[in-house]
N, C-alpha and C positions, 0 to 999 in steps of 0.2 A: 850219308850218301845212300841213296836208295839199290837196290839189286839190279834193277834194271837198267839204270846210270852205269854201273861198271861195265855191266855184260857189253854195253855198249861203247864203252870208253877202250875197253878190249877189243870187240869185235873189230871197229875200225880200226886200230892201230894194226892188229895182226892182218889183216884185210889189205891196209898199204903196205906193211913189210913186204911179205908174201907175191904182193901182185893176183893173191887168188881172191873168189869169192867163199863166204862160207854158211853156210844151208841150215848145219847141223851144228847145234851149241855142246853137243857130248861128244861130237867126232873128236878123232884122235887126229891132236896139229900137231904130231912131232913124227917121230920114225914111221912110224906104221903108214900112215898116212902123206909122208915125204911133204907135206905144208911147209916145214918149217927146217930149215937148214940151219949148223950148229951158229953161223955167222947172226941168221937172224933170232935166234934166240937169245944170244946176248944182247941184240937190239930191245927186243922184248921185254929182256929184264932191266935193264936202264930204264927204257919207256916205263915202265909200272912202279920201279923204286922213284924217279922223277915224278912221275905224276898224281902221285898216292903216297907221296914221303912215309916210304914203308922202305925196313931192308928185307930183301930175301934171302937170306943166308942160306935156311936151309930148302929154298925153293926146287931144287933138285936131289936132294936127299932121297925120296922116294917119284919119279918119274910119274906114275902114273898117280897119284894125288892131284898134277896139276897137268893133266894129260888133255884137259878139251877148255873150251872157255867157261864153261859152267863151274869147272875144277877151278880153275885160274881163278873162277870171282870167288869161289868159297874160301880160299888162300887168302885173299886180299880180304873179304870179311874178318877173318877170323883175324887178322896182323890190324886192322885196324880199330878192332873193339877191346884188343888185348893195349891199346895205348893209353 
């Protein structure tokens, strides 16, 4: 799957969670930024392990790793080349 297929697979999902728009692919969707409440992040992580049959176990381990959508796709790259 191409990079830009995720970013995109992403964007729109967190885009309907959210109800916001988003401009910026490094912006910060989590606290900093109030995007994404804890409710929707669990949404988010289901979404991505469903639709990427990937797990994120350690998806939160380090917060800002996967701190913007660009982060997000580099996460999901890397869990899917390692299968």
């Amino acid at each position: 799957m191409l990079r830009e297929e995720i970013i995109l697979i992403v964007k729109d999902e967190l885009e309907a969670i959210a109800k916001k728009s988003i401009n910026d692919l490094d912006e910060d969707i989590f606290f900093k930024s109030r995007f994404l409440d804890s409710l929707n992040m669990l949404n988010l992580i289901i979404f991505i392990e469903c639709r990427f049959n990937i797990r994120l176990e350690s998806f939160f381990i380090d917060r800002e790793k996967v701190s913007s959508i660009n982060k997000i796709t580099d996460y999901i790259e890397k869990e899917l080349t390692q299968r």
